[in-house]
PDB file of N, CA, C and O in Angstrom:
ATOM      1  N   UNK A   1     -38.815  67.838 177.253  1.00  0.00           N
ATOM      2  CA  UNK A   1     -37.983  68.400 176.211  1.00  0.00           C
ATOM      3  C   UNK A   1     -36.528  68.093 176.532  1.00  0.00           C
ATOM      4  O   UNK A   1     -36.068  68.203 177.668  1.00  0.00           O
ATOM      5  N   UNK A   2     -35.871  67.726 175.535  1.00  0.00           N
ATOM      6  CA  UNK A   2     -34.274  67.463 175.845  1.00  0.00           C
ATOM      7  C   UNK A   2     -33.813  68.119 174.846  1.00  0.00           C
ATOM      8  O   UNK A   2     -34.335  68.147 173.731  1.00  0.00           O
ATOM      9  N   UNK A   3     -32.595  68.807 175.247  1.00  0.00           N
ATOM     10  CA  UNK A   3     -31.191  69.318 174.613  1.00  0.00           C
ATOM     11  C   UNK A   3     -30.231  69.153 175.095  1.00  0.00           C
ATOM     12  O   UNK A   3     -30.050  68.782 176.255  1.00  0.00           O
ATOM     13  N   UNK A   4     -29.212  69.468 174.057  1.00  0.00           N
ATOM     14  CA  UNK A   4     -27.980  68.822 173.958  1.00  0.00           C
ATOM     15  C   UNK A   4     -27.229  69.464 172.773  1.00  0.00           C
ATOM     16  O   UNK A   4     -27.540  69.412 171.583  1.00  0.00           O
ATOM     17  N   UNK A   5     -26.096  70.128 173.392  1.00  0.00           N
ATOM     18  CA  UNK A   5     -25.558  70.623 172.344  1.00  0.00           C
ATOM     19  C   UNK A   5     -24.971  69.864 171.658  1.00  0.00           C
ATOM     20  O   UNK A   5     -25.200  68.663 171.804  1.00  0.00           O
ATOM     21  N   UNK A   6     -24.138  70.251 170.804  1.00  0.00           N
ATOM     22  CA  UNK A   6     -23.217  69.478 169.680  1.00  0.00           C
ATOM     23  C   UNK A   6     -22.160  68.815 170.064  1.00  0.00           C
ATOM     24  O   UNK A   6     -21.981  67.808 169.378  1.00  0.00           O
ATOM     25  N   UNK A   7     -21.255  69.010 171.029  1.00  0.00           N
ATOM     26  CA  UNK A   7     -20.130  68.787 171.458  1.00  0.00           C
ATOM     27  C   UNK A   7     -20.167  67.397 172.449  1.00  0.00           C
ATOM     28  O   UNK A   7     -21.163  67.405 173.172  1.00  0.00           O
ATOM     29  N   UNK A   8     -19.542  66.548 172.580  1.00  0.00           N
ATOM     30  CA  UNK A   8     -19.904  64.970 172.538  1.00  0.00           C
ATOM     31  C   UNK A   8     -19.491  65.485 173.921  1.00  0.00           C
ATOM     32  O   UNK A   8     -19.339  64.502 174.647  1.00  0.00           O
ATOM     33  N   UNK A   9     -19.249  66.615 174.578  1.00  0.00           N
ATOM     34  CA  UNK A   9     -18.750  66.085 176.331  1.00  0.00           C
ATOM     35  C   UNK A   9     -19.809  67.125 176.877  1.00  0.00           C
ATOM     36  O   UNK A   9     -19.888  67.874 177.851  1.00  0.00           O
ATOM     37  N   UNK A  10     -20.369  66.896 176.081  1.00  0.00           N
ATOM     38  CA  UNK A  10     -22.025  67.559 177.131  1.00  0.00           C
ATOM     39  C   UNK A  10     -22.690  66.965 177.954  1.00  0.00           C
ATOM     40  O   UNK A  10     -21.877  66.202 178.477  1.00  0.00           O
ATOM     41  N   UNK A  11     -24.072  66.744 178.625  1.00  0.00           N
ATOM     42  CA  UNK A  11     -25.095  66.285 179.050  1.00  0.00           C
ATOM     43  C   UNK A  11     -26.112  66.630 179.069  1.00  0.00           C
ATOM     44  O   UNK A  11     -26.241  67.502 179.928  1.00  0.00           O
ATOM     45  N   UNK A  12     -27.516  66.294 178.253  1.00  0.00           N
ATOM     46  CA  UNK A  12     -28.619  66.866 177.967  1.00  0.00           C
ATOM     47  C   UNK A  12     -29.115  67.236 179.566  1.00  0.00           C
ATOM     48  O   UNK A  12     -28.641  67.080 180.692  1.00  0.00           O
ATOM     49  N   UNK A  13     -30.305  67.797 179.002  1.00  0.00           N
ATOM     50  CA  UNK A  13     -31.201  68.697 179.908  1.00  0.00           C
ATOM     51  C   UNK A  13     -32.453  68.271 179.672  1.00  0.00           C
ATOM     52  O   UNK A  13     -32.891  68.227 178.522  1.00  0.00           O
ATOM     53  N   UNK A  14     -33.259  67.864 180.858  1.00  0.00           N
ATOM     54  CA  UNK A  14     -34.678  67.497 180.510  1.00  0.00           C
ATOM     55  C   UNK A  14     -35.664  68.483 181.937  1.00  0.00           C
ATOM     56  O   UNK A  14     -35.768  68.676 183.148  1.00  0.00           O
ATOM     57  N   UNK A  15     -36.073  68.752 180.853  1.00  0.00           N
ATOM     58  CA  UNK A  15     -37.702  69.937 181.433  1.00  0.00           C
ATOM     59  C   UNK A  15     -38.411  69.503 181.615  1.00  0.00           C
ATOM     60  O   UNK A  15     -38.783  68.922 180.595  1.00  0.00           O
ATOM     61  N   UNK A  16     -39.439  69.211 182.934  1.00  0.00           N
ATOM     62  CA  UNK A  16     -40.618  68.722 183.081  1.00  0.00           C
ATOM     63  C   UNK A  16     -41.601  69.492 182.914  1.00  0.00           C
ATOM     64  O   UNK A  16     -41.659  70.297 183.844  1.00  0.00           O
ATOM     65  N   UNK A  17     -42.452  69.634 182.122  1.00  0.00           N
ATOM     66  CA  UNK A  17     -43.891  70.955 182.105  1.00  0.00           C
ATOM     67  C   UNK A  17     -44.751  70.289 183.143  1.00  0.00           C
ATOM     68  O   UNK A  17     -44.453  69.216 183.667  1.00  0.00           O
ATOM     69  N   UNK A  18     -45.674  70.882 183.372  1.00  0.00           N
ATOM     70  CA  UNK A  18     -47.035  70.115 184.168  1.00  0.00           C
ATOM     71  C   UNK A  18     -46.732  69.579 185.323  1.00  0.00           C
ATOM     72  O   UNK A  18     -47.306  68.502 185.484  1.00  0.00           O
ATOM     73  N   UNK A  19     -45.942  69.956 186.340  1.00  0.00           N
ATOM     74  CA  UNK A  19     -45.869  68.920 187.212  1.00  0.00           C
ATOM     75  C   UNK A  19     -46.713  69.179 188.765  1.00  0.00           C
ATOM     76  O   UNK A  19     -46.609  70.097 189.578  1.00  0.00           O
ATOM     77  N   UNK A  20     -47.492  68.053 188.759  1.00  0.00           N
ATOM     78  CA  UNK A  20     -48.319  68.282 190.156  1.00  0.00           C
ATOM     79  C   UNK A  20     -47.382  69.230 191.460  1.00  0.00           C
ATOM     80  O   UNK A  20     -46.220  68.966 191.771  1.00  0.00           O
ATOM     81  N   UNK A  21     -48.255  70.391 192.100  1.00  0.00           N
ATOM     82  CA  UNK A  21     -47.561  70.813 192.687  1.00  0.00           C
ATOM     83  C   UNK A  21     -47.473  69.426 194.080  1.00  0.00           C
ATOM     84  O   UNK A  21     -46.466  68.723 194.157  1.00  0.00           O
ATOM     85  N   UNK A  22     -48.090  69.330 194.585  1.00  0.00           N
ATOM     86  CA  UNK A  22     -47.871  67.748 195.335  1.00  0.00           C
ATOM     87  C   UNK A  22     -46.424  66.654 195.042  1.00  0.00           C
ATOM     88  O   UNK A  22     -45.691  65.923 195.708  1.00  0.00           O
ATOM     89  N   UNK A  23     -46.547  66.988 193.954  1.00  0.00           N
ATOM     90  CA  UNK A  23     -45.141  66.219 193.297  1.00  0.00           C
ATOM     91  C   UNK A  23     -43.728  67.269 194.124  1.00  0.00           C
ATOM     92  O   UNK A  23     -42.804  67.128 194.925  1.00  0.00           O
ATOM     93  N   UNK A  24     -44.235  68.096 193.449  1.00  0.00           N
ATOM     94  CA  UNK A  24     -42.932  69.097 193.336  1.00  0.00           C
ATOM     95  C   UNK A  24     -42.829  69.144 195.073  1.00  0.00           C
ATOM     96  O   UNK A  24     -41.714  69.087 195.590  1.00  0.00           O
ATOM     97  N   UNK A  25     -43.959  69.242 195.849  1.00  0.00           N
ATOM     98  CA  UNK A  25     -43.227  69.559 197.200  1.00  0.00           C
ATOM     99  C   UNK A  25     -42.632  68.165 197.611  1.00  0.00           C
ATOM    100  O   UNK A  25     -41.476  68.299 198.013  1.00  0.00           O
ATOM    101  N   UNK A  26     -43.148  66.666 197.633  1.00  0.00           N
ATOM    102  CA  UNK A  26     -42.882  66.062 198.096  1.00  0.00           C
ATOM    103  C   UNK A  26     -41.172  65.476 197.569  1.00  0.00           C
ATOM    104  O   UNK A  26     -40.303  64.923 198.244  1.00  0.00           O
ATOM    105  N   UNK A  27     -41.180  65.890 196.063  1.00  0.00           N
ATOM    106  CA  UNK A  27     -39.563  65.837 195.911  1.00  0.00           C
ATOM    107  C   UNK A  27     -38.661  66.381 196.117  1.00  0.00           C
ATOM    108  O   UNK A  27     -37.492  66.018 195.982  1.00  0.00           O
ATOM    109  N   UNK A  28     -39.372  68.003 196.726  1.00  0.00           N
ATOM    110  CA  UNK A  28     -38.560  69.035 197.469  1.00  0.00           C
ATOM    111  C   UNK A  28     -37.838  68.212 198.735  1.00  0.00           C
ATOM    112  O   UNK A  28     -36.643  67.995 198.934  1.00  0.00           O
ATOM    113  N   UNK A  29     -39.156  67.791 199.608  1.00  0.00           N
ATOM    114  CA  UNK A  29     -39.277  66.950 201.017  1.00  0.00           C
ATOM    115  C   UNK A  29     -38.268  66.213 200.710  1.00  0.00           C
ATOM    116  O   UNK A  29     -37.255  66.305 201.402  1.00  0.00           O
ATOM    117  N   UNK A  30     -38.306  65.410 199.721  1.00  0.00           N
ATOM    118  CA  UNK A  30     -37.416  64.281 199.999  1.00  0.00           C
ATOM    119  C   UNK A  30     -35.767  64.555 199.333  1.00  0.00           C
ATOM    120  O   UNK A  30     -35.064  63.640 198.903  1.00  0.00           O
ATOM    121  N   UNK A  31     -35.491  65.554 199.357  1.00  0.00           N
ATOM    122  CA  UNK A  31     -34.176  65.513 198.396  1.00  0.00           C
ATOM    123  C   UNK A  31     -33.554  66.249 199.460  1.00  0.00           C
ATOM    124  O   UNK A  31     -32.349  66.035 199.596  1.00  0.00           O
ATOM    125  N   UNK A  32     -34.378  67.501 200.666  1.00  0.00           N
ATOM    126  CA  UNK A  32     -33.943  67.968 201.882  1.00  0.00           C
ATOM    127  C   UNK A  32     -33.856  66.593 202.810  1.00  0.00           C
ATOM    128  O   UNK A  32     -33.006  66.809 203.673  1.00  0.00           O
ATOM    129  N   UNK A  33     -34.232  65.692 202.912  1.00  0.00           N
ATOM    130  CA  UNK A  33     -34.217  64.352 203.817  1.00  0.00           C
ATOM    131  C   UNK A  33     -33.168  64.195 203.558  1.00  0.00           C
ATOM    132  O   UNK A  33     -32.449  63.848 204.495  1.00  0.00           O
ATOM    133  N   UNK A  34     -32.508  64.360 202.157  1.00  0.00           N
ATOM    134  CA  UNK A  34     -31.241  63.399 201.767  1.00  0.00           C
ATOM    135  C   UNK A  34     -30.130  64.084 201.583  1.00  0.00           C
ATOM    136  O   UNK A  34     -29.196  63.504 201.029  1.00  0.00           O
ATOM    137  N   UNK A  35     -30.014  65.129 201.900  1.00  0.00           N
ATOM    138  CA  UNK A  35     -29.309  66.749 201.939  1.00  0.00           C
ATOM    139  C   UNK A  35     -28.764  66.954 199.950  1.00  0.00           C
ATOM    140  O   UNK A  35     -27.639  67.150 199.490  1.00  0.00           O
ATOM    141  N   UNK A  36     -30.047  66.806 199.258  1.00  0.00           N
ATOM    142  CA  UNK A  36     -29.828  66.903 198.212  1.00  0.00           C
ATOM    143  C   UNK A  36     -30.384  68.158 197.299  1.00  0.00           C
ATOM    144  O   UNK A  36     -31.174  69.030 197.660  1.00  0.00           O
ATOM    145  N   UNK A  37     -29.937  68.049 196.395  1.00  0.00           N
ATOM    146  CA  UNK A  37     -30.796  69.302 195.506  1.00  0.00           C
ATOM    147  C   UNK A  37     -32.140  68.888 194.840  1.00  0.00           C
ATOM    148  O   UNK A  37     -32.262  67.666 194.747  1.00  0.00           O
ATOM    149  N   UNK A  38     -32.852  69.393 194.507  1.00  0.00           N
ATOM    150  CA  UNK A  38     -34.110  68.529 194.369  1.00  0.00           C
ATOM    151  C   UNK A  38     -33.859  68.173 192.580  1.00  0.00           C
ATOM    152  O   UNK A  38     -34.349  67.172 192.057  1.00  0.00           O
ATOM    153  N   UNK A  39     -33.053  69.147 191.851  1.00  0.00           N
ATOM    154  CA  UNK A  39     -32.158  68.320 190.694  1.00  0.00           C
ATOM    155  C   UNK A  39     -31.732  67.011 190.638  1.00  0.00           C
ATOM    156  O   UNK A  39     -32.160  66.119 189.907  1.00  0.00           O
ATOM    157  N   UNK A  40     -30.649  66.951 191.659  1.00  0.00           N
ATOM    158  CA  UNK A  40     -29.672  65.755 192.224  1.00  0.00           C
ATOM    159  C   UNK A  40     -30.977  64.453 192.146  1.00  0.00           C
ATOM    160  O   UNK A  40     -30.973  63.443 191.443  1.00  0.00           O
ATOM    161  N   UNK A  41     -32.011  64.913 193.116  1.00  0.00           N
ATOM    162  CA  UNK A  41     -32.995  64.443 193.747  1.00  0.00           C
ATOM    163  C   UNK A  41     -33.302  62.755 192.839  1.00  0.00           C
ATOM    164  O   UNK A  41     -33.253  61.527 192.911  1.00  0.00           O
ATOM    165  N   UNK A  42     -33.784  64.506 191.634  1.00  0.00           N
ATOM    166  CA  UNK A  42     -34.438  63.824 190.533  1.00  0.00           C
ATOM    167  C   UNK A  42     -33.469  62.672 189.695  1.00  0.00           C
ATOM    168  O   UNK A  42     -33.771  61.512 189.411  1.00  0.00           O
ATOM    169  N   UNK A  43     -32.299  63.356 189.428  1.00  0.00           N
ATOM    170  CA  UNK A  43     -31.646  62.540 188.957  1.00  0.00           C
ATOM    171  C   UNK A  43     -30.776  61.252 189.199  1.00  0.00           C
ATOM    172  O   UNK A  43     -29.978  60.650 188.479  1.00  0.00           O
ATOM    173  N   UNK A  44     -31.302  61.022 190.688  1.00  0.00           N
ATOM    174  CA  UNK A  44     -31.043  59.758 190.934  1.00  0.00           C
ATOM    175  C   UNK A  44     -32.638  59.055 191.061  1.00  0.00           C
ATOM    176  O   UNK A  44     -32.652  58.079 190.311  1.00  0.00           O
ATOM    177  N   UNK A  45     -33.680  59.186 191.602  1.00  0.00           N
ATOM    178  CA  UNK A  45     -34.785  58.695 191.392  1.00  0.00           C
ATOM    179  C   UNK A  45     -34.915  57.795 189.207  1.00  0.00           C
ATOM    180  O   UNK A  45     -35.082  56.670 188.738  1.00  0.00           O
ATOM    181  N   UNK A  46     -34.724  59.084 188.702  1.00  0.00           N
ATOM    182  CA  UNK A  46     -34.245  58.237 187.471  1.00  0.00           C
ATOM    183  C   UNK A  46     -33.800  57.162 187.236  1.00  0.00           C
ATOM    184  O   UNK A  46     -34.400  56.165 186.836  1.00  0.00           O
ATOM    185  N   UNK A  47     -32.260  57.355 187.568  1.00  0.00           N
ATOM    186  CA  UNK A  47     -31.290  57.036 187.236  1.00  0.00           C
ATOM    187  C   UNK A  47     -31.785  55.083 188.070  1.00  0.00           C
ATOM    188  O   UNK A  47     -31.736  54.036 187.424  1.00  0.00           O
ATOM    189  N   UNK A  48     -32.068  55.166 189.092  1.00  0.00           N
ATOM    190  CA  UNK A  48     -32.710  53.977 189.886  1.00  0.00           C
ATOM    191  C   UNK A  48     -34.298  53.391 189.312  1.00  0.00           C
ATOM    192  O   UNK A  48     -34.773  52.260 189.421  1.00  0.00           O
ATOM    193  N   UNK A  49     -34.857  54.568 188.705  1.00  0.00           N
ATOM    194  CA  UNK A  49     -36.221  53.709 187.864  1.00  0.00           C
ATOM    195  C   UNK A  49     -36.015  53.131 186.473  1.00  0.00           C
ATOM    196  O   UNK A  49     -36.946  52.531 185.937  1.00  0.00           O
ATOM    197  N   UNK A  50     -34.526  53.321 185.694  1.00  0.00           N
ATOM    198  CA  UNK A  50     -34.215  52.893 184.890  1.00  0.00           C
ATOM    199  C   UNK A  50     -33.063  51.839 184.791  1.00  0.00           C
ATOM    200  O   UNK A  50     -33.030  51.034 183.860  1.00  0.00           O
ATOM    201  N   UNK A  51     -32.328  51.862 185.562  1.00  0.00           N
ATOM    202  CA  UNK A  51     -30.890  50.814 186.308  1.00  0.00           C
ATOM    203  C   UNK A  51     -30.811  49.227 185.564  1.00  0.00           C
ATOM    204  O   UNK A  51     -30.039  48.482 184.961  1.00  0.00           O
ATOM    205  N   UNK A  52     -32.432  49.336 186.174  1.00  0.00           N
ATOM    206  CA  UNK A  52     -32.556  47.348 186.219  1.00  0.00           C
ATOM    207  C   UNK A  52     -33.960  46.835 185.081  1.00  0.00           C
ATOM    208  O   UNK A  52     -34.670  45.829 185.050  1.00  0.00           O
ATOM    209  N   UNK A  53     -33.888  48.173 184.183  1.00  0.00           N
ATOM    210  CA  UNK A  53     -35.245  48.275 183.395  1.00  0.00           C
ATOM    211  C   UNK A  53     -34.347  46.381 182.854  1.00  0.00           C
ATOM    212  O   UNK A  53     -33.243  45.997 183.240  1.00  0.00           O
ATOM    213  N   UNK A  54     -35.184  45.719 182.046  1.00  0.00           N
ATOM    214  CA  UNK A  54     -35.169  44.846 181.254  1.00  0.00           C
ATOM    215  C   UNK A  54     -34.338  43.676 182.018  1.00  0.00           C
ATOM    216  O   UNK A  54     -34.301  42.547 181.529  1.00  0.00           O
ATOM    217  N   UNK A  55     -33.656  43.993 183.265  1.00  0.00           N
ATOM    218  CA  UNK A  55     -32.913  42.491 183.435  1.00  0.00           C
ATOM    219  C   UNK A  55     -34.410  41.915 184.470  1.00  0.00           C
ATOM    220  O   UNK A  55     -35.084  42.610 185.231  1.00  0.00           O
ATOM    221  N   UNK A  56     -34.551  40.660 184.197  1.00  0.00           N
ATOM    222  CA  UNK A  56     -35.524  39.513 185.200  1.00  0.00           C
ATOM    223  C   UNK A  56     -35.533  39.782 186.931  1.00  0.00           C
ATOM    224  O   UNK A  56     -34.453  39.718 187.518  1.00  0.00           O
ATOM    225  N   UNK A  57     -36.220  39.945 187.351  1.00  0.00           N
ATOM    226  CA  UNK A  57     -36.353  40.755 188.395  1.00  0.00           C
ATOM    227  C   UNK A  57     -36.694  39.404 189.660  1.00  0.00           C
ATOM    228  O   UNK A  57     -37.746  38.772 189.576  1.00  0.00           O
ATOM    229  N   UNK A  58     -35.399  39.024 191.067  1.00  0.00           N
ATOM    230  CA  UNK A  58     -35.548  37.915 191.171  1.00  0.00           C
ATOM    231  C   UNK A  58     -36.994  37.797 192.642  1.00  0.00           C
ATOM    232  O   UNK A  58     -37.214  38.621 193.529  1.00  0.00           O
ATOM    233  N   UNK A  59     -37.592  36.683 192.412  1.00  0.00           N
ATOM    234  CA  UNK A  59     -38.570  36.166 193.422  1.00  0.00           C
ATOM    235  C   UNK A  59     -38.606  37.113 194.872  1.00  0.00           C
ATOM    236  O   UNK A  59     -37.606  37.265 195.573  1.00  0.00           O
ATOM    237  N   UNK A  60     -39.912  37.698 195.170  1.00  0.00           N
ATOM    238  CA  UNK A  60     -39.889  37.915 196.594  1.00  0.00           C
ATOM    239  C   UNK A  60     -38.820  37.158 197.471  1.00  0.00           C
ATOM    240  O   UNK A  60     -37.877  37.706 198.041  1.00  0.00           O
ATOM    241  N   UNK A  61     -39.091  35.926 197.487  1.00  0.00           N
ATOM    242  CA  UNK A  61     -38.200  35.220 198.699  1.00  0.00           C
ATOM    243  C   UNK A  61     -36.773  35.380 198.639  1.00  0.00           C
ATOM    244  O   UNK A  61     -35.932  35.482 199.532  1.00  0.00           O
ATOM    245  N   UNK A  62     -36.678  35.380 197.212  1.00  0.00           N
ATOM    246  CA  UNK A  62     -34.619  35.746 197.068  1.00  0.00           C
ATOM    247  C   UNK A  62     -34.551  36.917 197.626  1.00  0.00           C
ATOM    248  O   UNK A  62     -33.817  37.204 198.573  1.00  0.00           O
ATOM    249  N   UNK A  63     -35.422  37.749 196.983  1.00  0.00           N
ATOM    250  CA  UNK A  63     -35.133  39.264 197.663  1.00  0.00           C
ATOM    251  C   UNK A  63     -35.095  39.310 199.023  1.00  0.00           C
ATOM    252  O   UNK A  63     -34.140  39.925 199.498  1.00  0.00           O
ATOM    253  N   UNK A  64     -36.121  38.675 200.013  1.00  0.00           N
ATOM    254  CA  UNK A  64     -35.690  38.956 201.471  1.00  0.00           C
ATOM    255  C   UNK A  64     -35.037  38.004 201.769  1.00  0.00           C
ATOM    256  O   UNK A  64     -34.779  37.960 202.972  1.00  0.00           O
ATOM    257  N   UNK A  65     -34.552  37.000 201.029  1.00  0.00           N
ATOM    258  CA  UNK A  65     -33.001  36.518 201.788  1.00  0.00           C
ATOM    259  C   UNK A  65     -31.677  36.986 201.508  1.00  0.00           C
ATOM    260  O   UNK A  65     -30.703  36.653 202.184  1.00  0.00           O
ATOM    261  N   UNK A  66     -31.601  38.124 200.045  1.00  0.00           N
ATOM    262  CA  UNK A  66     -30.607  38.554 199.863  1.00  0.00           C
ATOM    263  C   UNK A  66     -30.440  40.409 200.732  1.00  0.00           C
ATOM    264  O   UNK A  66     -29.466  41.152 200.855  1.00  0.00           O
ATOM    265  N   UNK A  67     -31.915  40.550 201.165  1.00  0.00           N
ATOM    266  CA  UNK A  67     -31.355  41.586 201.861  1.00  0.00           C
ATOM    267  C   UNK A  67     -31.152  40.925 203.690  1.00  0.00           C
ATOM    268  O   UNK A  67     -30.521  41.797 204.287  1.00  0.00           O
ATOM    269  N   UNK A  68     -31.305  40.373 204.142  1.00  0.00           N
ATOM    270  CA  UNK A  68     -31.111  40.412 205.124  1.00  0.00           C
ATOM    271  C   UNK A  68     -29.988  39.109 205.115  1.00  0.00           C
ATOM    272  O   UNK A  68     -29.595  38.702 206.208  1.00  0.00           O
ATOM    273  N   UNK A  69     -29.545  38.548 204.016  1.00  0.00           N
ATOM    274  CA  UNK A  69     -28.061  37.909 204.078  1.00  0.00           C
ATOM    275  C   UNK A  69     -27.149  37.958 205.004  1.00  0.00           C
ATOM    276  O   UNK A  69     -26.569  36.939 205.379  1.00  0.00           O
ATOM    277  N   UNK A  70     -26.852  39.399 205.596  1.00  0.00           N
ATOM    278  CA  UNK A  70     -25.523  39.583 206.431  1.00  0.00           C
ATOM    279  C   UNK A  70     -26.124  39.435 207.706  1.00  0.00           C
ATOM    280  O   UNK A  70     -25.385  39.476 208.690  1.00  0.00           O
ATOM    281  N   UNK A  71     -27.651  39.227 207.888  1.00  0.00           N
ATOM    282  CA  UNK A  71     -27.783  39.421 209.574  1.00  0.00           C
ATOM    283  C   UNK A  71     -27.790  37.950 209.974  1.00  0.00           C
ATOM    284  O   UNK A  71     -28.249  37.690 211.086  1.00  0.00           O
ATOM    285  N   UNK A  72     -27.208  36.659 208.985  1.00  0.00           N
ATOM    286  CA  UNK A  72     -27.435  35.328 209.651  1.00  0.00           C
ATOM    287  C   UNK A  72     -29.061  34.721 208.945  1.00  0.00           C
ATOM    288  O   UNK A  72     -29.475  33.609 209.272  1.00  0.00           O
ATOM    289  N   UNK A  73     -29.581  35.313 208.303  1.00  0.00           N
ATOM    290  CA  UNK A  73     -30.486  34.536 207.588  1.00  0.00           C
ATOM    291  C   UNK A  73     -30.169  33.294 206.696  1.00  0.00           C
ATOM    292  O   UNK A  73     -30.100  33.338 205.467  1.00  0.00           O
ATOM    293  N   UNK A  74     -29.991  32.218 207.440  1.00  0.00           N
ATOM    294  CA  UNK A  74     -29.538  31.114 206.277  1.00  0.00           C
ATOM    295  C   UNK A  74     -30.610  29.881 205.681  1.00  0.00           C
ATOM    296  O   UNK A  74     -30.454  29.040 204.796  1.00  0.00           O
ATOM    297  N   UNK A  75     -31.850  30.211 206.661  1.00  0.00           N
ATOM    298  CA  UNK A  75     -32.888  29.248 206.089  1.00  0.00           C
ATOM    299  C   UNK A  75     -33.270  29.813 204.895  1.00  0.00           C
ATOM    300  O   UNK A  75     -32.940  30.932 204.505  1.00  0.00           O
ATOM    301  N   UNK A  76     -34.039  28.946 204.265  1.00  0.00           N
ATOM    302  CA  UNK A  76     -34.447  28.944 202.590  1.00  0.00           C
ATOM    303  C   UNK A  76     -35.773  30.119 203.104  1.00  0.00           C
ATOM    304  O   UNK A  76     -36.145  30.206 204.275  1.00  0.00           O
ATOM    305  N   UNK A  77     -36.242  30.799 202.170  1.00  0.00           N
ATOM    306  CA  UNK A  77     -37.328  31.494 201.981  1.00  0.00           C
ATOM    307  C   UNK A  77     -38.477  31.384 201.000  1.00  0.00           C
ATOM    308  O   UNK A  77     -38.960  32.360 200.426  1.00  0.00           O
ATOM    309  N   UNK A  78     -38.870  30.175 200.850  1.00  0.00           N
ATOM    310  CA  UNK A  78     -39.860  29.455 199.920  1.00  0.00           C
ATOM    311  C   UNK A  78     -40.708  30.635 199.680  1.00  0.00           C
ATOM    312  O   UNK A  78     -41.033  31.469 200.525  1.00  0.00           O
ATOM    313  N   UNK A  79     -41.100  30.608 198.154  1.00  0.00           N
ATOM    314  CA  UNK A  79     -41.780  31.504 196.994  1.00  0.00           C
ATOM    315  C   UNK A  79     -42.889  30.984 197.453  1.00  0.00           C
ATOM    316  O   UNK A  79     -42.798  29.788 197.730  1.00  0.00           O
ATOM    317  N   UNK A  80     -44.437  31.736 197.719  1.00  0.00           N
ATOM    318  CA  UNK A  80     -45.719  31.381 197.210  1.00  0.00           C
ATOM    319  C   UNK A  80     -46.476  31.553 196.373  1.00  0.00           C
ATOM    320  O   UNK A  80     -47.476  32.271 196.343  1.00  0.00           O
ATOM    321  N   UNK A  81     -45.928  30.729 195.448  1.00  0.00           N
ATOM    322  CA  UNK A  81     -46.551  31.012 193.964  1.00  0.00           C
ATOM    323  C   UNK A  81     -47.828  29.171 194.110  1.00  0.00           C
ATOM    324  O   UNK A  81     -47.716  27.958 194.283  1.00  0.00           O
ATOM    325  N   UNK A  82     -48.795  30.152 193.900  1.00  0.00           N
ATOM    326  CA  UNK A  82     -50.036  29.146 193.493  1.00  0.00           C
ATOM    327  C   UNK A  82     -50.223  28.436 194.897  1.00  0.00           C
ATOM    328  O   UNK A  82     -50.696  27.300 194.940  1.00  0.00           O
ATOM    329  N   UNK A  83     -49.975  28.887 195.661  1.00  0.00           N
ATOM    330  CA  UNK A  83     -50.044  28.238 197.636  1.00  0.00           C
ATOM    331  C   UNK A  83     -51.267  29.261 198.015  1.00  0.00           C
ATOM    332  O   UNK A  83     -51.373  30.407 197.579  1.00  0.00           O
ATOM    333  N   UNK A  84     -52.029  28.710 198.777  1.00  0.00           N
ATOM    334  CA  UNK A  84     -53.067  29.558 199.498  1.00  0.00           C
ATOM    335  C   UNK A  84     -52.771  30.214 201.019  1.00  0.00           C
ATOM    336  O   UNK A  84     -52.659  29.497 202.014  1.00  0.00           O
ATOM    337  N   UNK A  85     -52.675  31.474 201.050  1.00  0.00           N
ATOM    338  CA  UNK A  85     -52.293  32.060 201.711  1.00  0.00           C
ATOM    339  C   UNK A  85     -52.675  31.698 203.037  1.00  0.00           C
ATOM    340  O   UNK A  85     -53.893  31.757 203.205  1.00  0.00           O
ATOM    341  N   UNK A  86     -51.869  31.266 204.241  1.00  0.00           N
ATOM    342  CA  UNK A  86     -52.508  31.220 205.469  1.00  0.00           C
ATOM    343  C   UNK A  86     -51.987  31.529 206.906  1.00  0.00           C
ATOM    344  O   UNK A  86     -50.811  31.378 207.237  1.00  0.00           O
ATOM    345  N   UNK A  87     -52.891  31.939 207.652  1.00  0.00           N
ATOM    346  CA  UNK A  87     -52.321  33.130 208.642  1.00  0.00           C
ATOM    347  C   UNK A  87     -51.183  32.228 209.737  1.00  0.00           C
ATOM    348  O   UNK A  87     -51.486  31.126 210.193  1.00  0.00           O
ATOM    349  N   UNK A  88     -50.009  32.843 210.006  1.00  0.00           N
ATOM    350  CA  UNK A  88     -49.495  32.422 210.800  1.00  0.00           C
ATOM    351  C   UNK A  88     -50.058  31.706 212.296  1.00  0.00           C
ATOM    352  O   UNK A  88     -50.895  32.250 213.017  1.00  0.00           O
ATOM    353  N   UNK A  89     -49.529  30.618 212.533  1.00  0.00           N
ATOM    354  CA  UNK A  89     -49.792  29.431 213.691  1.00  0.00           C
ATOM    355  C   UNK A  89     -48.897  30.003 215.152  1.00  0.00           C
ATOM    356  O   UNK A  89     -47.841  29.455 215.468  1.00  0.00           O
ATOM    357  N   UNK A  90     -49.364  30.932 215.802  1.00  0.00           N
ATOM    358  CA  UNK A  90     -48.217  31.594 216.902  1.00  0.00           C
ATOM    359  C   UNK A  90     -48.258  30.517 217.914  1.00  0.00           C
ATOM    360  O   UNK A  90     -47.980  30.934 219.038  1.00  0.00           O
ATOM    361  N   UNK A  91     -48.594  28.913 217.825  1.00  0.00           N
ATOM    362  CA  UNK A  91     -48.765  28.178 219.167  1.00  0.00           C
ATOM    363  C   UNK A  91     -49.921  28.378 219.845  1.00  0.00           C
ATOM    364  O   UNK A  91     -50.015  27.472 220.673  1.00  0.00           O
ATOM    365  N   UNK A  92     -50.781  29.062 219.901  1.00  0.00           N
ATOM    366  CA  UNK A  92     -52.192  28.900 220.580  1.00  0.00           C
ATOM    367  C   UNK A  92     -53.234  27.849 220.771  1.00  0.00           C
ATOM    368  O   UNK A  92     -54.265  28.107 221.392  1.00  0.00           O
TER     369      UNK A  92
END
């Protein structure tokens, strides 16, 4: 349910009915991890499941070369798309 009053410098309000109690503790858990309110909690969990709704979402391999970018990762991280998966060669 959302409301919202009339006045354009508001911010609606959304009510969750039904919610697994499992839910509710583990977002309790995690919003005390983050010294948050379990409000706050919620409203960034949102706010991050909706962020990047609709833009193209880039390749596994970009992703772990753009997060570990700053530690000196400069080799390429080739995509396996349509490659048959096979277990690493440790020299044996």
């Amino acid at each position: 349910m959302l409301s919202s009053r009339l006045r354009s410098d508001t911010v609606a309000q959304l009510i969750v009915r039904q919610l697994d109690d499992d839910l509710k503790a583990r977002l309790k858990r995690r919003a005390a991890q983050h010294g948050l309110s379990m409000e706050e909690a919620a409203r960034r969990i949102l706010r991050q499941a909706l962020e990047d709704e609709g833009a193209p979402r880039a390749g596994l391999g970009s992703r772990i070369a753009a997060r570990f970018a700053r530690t000196g990762l400069d080799a390429p991280v080739s995509e396996l798309r349509g490659q048959r998966v096979r277990p690493p060669d440790f020299g044996r």
